[in-house]
C-alpha positions in Angstrom: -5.4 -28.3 -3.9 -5.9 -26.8 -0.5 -2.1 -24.9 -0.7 -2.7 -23.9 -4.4 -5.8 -21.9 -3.2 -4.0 -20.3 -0.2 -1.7 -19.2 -2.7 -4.0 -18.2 -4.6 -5.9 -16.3 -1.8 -1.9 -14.6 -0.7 -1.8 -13.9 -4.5 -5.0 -11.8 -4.7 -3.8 -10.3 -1.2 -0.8 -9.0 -2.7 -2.4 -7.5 -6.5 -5.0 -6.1 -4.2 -3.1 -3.8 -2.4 -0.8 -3.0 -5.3 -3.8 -1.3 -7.1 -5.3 0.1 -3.8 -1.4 2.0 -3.7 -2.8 3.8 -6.9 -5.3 5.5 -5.0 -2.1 6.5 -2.0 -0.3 8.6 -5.0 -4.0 10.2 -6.4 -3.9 12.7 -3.3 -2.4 15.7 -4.7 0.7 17.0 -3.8 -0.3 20.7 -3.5 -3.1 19.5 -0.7 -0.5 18.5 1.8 0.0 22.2 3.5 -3.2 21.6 5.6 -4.7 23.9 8.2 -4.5 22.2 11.9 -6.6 21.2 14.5 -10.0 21.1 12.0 -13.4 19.4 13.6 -13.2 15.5 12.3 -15.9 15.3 9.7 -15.9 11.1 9.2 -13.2 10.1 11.5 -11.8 11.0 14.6 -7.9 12.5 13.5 -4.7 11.5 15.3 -3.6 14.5 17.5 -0.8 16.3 16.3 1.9 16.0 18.7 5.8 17.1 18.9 7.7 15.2 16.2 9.7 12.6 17.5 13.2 13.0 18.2 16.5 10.6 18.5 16.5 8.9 22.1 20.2 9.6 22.1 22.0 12.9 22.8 24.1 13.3 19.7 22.4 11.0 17.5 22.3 12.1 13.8 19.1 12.2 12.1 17.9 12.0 8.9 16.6 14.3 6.6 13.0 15.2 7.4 11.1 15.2 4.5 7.7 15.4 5.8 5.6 15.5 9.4 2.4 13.5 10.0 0.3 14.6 12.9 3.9 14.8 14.7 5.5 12.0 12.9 8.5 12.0 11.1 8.8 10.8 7.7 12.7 10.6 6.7 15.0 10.6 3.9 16.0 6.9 4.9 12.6 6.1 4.5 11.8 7.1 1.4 15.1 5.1 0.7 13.6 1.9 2.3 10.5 2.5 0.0 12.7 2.5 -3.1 14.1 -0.9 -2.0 10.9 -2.1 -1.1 9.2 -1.1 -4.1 11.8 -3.1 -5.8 10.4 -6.0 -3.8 7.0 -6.2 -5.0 6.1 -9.2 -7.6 3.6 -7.7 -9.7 5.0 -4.1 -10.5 6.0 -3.5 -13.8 9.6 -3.1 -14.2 9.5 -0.2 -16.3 8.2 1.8 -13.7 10.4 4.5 -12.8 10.8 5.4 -9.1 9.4 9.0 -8.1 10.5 10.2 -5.3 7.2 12.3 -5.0 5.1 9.6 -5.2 7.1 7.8 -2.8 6.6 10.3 0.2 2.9 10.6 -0.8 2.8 6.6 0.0 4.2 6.8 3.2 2.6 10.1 4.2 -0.6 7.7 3.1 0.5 5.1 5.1 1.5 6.5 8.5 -2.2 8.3 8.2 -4.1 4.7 7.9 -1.5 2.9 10.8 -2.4 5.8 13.1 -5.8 5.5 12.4 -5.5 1.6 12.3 -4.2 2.0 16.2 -7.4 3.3 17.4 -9.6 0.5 16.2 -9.0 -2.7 19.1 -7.8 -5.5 16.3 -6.0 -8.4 17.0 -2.5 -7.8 16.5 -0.5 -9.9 12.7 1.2 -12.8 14.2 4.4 -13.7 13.2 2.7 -17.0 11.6 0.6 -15.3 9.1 3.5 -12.6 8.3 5.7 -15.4 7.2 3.2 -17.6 5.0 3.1 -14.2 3.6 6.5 -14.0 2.7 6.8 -17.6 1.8 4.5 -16.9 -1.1 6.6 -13.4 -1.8 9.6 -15.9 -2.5 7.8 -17.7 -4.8 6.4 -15.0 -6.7 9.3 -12.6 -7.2 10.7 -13.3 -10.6 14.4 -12.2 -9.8 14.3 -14.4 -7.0 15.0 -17.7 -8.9 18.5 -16.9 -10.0 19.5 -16.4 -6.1 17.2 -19.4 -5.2 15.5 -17.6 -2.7 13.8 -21.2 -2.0 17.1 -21.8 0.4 17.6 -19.8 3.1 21.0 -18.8 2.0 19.8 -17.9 -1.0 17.2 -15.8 0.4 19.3 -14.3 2.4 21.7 -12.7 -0.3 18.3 -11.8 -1.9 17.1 -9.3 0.9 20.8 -8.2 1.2 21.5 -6.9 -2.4 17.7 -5.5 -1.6 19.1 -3.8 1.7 16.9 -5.7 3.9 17.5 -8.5 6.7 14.9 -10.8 6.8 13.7 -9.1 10.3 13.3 -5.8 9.0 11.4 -6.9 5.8 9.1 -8.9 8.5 8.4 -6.1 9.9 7.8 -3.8 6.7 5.5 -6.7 5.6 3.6 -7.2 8.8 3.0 -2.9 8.5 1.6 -3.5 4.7 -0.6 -6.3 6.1 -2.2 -4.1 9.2 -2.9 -1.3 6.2 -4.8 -3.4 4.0 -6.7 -5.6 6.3 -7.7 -1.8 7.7 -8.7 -0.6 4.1 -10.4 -4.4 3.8 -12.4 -3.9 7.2 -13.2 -0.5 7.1 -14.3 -0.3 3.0 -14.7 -3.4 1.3 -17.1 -5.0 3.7 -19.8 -3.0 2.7 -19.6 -2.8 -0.9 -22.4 -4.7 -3.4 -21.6 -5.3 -7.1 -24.4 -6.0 -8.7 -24.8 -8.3 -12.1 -26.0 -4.7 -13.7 -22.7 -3.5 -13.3 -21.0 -6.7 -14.1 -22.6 -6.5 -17.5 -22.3 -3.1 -17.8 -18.6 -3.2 -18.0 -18.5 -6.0 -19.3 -20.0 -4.7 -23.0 -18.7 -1.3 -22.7 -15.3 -1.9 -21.6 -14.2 -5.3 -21.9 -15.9 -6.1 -25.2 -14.4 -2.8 -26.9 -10.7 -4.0 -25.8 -11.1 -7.9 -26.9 -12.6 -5.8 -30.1 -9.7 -4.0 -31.0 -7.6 -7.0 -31.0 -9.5 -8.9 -33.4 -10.1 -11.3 -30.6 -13.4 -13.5 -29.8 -14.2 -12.7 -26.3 -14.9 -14.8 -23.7 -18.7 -15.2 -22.6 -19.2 -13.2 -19.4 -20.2 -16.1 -17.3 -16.6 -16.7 -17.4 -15.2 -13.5 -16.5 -18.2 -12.8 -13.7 -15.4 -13.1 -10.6 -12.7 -11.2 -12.4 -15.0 -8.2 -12.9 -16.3 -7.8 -9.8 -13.1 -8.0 -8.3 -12.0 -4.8 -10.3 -14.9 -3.4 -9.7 -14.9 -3.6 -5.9 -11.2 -2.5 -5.9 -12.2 0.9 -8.0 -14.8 1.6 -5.6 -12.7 1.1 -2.8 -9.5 3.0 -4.2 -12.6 6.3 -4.5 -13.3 5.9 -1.1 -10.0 5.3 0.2 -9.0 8.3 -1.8 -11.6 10.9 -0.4 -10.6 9.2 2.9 -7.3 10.2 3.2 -8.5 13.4 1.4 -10.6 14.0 4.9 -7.9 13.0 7.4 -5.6 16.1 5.9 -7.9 18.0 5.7 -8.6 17.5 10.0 -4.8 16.5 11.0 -1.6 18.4 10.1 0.8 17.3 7.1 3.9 19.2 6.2 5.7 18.5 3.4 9.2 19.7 3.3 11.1 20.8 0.1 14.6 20.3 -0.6 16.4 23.6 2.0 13.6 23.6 3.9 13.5 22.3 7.8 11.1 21.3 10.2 8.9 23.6 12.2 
């Protein structure tokens, strides 16, 4: 009982921050040529500093397709997010993979971890990171014809995915840091109250069990499941105008195909 409501708990984990990653793509496009240096209005903005370049005299680098406060965002990481996405358990597979949206998440992301680095949390340990991906084997449907239950199995999983299982830890321990930021810094606060609850239960639930011709369920039952998608709308608005600020006082570059770095 115990382990089927940790799974349960790594389930809701994971379709959390799947619909929080709606709110990532939201952030237009046409707002990422930003003016620099701006006075923080609700949080303090990481300083834009020279991009990073290879250690390495001679090393090659990759494609820049966009520069966060001084950070690099590269082609073979918008690659790594198409592999990744691939990953997740709970995406519908008829989703098409946008490149756009793609650099939007990770433009998104580096914002939060470099926010996330000024707060003093206790770093992910390499314990909760794998129970984590314990539960991802489970859950990833084209995992059971490689058997990703054995570690060979597993292994020729991540490696048709393009992934060691090192790398993917630390992928996954990156997606963890971003949503127990979101969790600390936005959900904490928030209140449903039953008002709402009923509120969307009769004017949006009731419409949809409606128009299937099917008796609906007495809202006692579906309390919990509608203040769950509650909570996450209110915190994908927040996140949203978030991110919206941190732009707005920091310095994004997106750069088009021909284009190069500044």
């Amino acid at each position: 009982m115990a382990q089927r409501a940790k799974s349960g708990a790594i389930r809701a984990r994971m379709m959390g921050f799947l619909m929080l990653a709606c709110a990532f793509s939201s952030v237009s496009l046409a707002q990422t040529q930003v003016q620099k240096n701006a006075v923080p209005a609700t949080a303090p903005a990481a300083a834009p500093s020279t991009p990073k370049m290879p250690d390495v005299p001679g090393t090659e680098l990759d494609g820049v397709v966009a520069i966060v406060n001084g950070d690099l965002v590269l082609d073979s990481d918008v690659d790594e997010e198409r592999r990744f996405e691939a990953l997740q358990p709970y995406r519908d597979s008829s989703d098409v993979f946008s490149r756009d949206r793609a650099i939007e998440r990770l433009i998104n992301r580096d914002l939060i971890l470099q926010q996330a680095k000024l707060q003093p949390e206790a770093d992910i340990t390499d314990a909760e990171v794998k129970t984590e991906l314990d539960a991802l084997r489970k859950a990833i449907p084209d995992c059971k014809k490689y058997q990703c239950e054995t570690a060979d199995g597993w292994d020729r999983f991540l490696d048709d995915h393009g992934f060691t299982e090192a790398a993917l830890s630390e992928r996954w321990r990156e997606r963890m840091e971003v949503l127990r930021f979101i969790e600390q810094r936005f959900r904490m606060g928030i209140k449903i109250t039953p008002e709402e609850i009923k509120d969307y239960y009769q004017k949006t639930m009731l419409p949809e069990y409606a128009k299937k011709n099917v008796t609906p369920p007495k809202l006692e039952t579906l309390t919990d499941r509608i203040q769950e998608v509650l909570l996450q709308q209110k915190v994908s608005n927040l996140l949203n105008d978030w991110l919206k600020s941190l732009r707005a006082q920091g310095s994004v570059t997106v750069l088009h195909p021909g284009e190069t770095a500044p």
